[in-house]
C-alpha positions as CSV (number, residue, x, y, z in Angstrom):
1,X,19.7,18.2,-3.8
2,X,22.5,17.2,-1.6
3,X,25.6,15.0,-2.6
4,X,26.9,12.6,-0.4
5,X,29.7,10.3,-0.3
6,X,29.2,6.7,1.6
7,X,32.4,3.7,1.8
8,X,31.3,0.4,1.8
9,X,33.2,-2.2,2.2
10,X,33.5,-4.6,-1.2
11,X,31.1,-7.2,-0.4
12,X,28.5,-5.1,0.2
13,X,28.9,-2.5,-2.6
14,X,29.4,-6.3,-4.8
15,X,25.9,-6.8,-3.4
16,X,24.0,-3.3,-4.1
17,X,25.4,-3.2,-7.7
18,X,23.6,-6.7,-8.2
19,X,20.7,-5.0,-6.6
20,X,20.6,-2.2,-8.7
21,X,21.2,-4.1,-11.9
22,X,18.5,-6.8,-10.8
23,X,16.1,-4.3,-10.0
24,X,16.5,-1.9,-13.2
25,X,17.8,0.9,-11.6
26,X,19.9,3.5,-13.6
27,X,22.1,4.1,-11.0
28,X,22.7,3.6,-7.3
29,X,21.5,7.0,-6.3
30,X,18.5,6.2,-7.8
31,X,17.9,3.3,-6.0
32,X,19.3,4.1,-2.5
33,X,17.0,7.0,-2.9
34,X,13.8,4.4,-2.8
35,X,15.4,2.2,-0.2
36,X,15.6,5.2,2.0
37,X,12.3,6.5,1.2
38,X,10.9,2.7,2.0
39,X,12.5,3.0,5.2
40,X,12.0,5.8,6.4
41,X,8.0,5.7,5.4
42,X,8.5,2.2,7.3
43,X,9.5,4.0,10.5
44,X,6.8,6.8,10.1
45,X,4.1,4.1,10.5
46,X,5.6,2.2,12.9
47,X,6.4,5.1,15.2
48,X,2.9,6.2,14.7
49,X,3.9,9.2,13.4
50,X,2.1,9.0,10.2
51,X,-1.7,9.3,10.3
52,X,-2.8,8.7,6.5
53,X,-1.8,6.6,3.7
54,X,-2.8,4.6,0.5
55,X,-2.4,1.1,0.8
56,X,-3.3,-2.2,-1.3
57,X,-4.4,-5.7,0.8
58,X,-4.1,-8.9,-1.7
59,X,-5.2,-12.0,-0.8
60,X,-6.0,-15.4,-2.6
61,X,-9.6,-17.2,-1.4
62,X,-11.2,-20.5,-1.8
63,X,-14.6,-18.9,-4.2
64,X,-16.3,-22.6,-3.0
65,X,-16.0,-21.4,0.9
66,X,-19.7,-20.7,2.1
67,X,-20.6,-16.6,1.7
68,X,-17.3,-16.2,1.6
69,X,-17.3,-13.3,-1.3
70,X,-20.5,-12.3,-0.1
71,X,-18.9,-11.3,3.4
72,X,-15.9,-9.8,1.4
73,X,-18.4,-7.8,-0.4
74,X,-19.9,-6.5,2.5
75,X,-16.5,-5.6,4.4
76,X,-15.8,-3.7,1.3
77,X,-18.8,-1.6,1.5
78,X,-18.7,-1.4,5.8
79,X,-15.5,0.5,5.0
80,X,-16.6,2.3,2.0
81,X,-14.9,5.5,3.1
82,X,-11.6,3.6,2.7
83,X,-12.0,0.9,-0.1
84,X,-11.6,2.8,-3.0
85,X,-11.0,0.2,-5.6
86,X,-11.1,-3.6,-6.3
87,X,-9.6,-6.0,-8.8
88,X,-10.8,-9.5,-8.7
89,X,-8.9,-12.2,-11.0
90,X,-10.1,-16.1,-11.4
91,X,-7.0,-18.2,-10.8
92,X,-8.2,-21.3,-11.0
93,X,-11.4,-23.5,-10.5
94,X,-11.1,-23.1,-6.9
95,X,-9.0,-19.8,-6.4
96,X,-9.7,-16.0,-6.8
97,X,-7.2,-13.6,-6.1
98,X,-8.4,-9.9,-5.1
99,X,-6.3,-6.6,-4.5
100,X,-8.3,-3.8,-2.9
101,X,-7.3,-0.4,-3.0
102,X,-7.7,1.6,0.3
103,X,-6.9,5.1,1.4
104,X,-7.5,6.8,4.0
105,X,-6.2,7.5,8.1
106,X,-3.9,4.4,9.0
107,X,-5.9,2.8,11.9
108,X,-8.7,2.7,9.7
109,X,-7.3,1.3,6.2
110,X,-5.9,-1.4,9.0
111,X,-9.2,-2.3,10.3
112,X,-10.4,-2.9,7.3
113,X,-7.3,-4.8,5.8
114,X,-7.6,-6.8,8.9
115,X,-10.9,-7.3,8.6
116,X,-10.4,-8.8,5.0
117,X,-7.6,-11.3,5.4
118,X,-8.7,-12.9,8.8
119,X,-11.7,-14.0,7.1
120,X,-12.3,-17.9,7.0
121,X,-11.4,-18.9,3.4
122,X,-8.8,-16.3,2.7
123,X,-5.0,-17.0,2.4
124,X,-2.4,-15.5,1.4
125,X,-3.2,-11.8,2.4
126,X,-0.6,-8.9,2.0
127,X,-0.9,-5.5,3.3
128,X,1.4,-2.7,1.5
129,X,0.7,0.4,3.5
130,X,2.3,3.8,1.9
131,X,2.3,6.6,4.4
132,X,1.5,9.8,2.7
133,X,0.9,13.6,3.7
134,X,-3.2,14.7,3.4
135,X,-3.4,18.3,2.1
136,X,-6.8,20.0,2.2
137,X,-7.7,21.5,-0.7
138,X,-8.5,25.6,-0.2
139,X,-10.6,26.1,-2.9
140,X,-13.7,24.9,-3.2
141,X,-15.1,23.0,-6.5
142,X,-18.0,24.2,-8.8
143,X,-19.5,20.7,-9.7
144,X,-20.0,19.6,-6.1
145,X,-19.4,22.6,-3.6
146,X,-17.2,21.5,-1.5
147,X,-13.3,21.0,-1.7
148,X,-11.6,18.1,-1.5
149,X,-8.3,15.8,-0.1
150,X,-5.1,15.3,-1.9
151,X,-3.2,12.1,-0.7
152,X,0.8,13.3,-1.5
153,X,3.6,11.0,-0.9
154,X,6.4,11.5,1.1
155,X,9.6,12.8,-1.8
Protein backbone atom coordinates (compact mmCIF):
# COMPACT_ATOMS: atom_id res chain seq x y z
CA UNK A 1 0.00 0.00 0.00
CA UNK A 2 1.24 3.41 -1.00
CA UNK A 3 0.95 6.70 1.19
CA UNK A 4 0.10 9.72 -0.26
CA UNK A 5 -0.23 13.22 0.76
CA UNK A 6 -3.00 15.60 -1.02
CA UNK A 7 -3.61 19.75 0.10
CA UNK A 8 -6.92 20.84 -0.24
CA UNK A 9 -7.93 23.95 0.19
CA UNK A 10 -10.36 24.46 3.51
CA UNK A 11 -13.59 24.45 1.96
CA UNK A 12 -13.20 21.46 0.33
CA UNK A 13 -11.45 19.30 2.98
CA UNK A 14 -14.69 21.25 5.39
CA UNK A 15 -16.82 19.37 2.75
CA UNK A 16 -15.09 15.69 2.63
CA UNK A 17 -14.97 15.53 6.41
CA UNK A 18 -18.92 16.03 6.34
CA UNK A 19 -18.81 13.38 3.74
CA UNK A 20 -17.03 11.03 5.50
CA UNK A 21 -18.79 11.51 8.75
CA UNK A 22 -22.31 11.48 6.84
CA UNK A 23 -21.42 8.42 5.03
CA UNK A 24 -19.85 6.34 8.08
CA UNK A 25 -16.58 6.13 7.02
CA UNK A 26 -13.72 5.52 9.61
CA UNK A 27 -11.55 7.73 8.05
CA UNK A 28 -10.89 9.64 4.84
CA UNK A 29 -8.57 7.10 3.34
CA UNK A 30 -11.17 4.84 3.65
CA UNK A 31 -13.52 6.67 1.79
CA UNK A 32 -11.32 8.40 -0.90
CA UNK A 33 -10.41 4.87 -1.54
CA UNK A 34 -14.17 4.02 -2.68
CA UNK A 35 -14.61 7.31 -4.43
CA UNK A 36 -11.63 6.44 -6.50
CA UNK A 37 -12.54 2.96 -7.05
CA UNK A 38 -16.20 4.40 -8.25
CA UNK A 39 -14.49 6.52 -10.57
CA UNK A 40 -12.22 4.84 -11.96
CA UNK A 41 -14.70 1.63 -12.52
CA UNK A 42 -16.94 4.63 -14.02
CA UNK A 43 -14.27 5.43 -16.66
CA UNK A 44 -13.55 1.64 -17.37
CA UNK A 45 -17.24 1.29 -18.66
CA UNK A 46 -17.48 4.28 -20.27
CA UNK A 47 -14.21 3.95 -22.22
CA UNK A 48 -15.27 0.55 -23.11
CA UNK A 49 -12.57 -0.85 -21.56
CA UNK A 50 -14.33 -3.19 -19.38
CA UNK A 51 -16.15 -6.11 -20.81
CA UNK A 52 -18.02 -7.77 -17.75
CA UNK A 53 -19.71 -6.81 -14.68
CA UNK A 54 -22.57 -7.37 -12.07
CA UNK A 55 -25.12 -4.96 -12.04
CA UNK A 56 -28.67 -4.41 -10.41
CA UNK A 57 -31.74 -2.50 -12.60
CA UNK A 58 -34.61 -1.23 -10.04
CA UNK A 59 -37.61 0.12 -11.18
CA UNK A 60 -41.14 0.90 -9.82
CA UNK A 61 -44.32 -0.33 -12.14
CA UNK A 62 -47.97 0.29 -12.30
CA UNK A 63 -49.03 -3.96 -11.40
CA UNK A 64 -52.75 -2.65 -13.02
CA UNK A 65 -50.86 -1.91 -16.59
CA UNK A 66 -52.08 -4.64 -19.17
CA UNK A 67 -49.31 -7.81 -19.24
CA UNK A 68 -47.18 -5.76 -17.89
CA UNK A 69 -45.36 -8.35 -15.26
CA UNK A 70 -46.13 -10.90 -17.68
CA UNK A 71 -43.71 -9.21 -20.32
CA UNK A 72 -41.32 -8.46 -17.39
CA UNK A 73 -41.31 -12.07 -16.71
CA UNK A 74 -40.52 -12.98 -20.01
CA UNK A 75 -37.56 -10.33 -20.52
CA UNK A 76 -36.25 -11.95 -17.43
CA UNK A 77 -36.13 -15.33 -18.87
CA UNK A 78 -35.16 -14.00 -22.81
CA UNK A 79 -31.93 -12.95 -20.91
CA UNK A 80 -31.68 -15.82 -18.58
CA UNK A 81 -27.94 -16.02 -19.07
CA UNK A 82 -27.80 -12.67 -17.39
CA UNK A 83 -30.69 -12.25 -14.88
CA UNK A 84 -29.54 -14.04 -12.15
CA UNK A 85 -31.85 -12.94 -9.38
CA UNK A 86 -35.10 -10.95 -8.69
CA UNK A 87 -36.72 -9.27 -5.68
CA UNK A 88 -40.19 -8.13 -6.10
CA UNK A 89 -41.78 -5.91 -3.20
CA UNK A 90 -45.64 -4.58 -3.17
CA UNK A 91 -45.57 -0.93 -2.48
CA UNK A 92 -48.77 -0.03 -2.67
CA UNK A 93 -52.24 -1.00 -4.23
CA UNK A 94 -51.08 0.23 -7.51
CA UNK A 95 -47.12 0.01 -7.21
CA UNK A 96 -44.49 -2.93 -7.23
CA UNK A 97 -40.97 -2.19 -7.00
CA UNK A 98 -38.46 -4.94 -8.54
CA UNK A 99 -34.50 -5.12 -8.40
CA UNK A 100 -33.05 -7.63 -10.76
CA UNK A 101 -29.73 -8.97 -10.42
CA UNK A 102 -27.70 -9.36 -13.64
CA UNK A 103 -24.17 -10.44 -14.42
CA UNK A 104 -22.66 -11.01 -17.19
CA UNK A 105 -20.55 -9.18 -20.47
CA UNK A 106 -21.66 -5.35 -20.37
CA UNK A 107 -23.47 -4.91 -23.69
CA UNK A 108 -25.52 -7.65 -22.79
CA UNK A 109 -26.57 -6.91 -18.94
CA UNK A 110 -27.38 -3.42 -20.92
CA UNK A 111 -29.70 -4.98 -23.31
CA UNK A 112 -31.45 -6.50 -21.01
CA UNK A 113 -31.59 -3.59 -18.36
CA UNK A 114 -32.79 -1.60 -21.24
CA UNK A 115 -35.09 -3.82 -22.19
CA UNK A 116 -36.76 -3.76 -18.70
CA UNK A 117 -37.09 -0.13 -17.94
CA UNK A 118 -38.36 1.17 -21.42
CA UNK A 119 -41.27 -1.01 -20.98
CA UNK A 120 -44.71 0.81 -20.93
CA UNK A 121 -45.82 0.86 -17.21
CA UNK A 122 -42.33 1.05 -15.74
CA UNK A 123 -40.94 4.20 -13.95
CA UNK A 124 -38.38 4.96 -12.12
CA UNK A 125 -35.67 2.54 -13.45
CA UNK A 126 -32.03 2.61 -12.18
CA UNK A 127 -29.15 0.86 -13.59
CA UNK A 128 -25.94 0.37 -11.17
CA UNK A 129 -23.39 -1.33 -13.41
CA UNK A 130 -20.13 -2.63 -11.43
CA UNK A 131 -17.31 -3.48 -13.81
CA UNK A 132 -15.48 -6.48 -12.62
CA UNK A 133 -12.61 -8.84 -13.96
CA UNK A 134 -13.99 -12.57 -15.23
CA UNK A 135 -11.44 -15.33 -14.25
CA UNK A 136 -11.91 -18.77 -15.60
CA UNK A 137 -11.74 -21.28 -13.38
CA UNK A 138 -8.76 -24.16 -14.24
CA UNK A 139 -10.04 -26.79 -12.56
CA UNK A 140 -12.78 -28.59 -13.40
CA UNK A 141 -15.74 -29.57 -10.83
CA UNK A 142 -16.85 -33.16 -9.90
CA UNK A 143 -20.65 -32.56 -9.45
CA UNK A 144 -21.10 -31.12 -12.98
CA UNK A 145 -17.86 -31.60 -15.14
CA UNK A 146 -17.13 -28.58 -16.16
CA UNK A 147 -15.47 -25.51 -14.54
CA UNK A 148 -16.81 -22.40 -13.99
CA UNK A 149 -16.58 -18.19 -13.98
CA UNK A 150 -15.54 -16.10 -11.07
CA UNK A 151 -16.95 -12.44 -11.39
CA UNK A 152 -13.91 -10.41 -9.18
CA UNK A 153 -14.11 -6.77 -8.58
CA UNK A 154 -11.75 -4.38 -9.33
CA UNK A 155 -9.51 -3.62 -5.53
Amino acid sequence: MQRWTISVDDDLAEEFDKFVAGKGYSNRSEAFRDLVRKELGQSDVDDGKAKWCVATVSYIYDHHERMLANRLTQLQHDHHDVAAASQHVHLDHDNCLETVILKGRIDEVRACADAIISQTGVRHGNVHIVPVEMKREKYVRAAHGHGHVHLHPKS
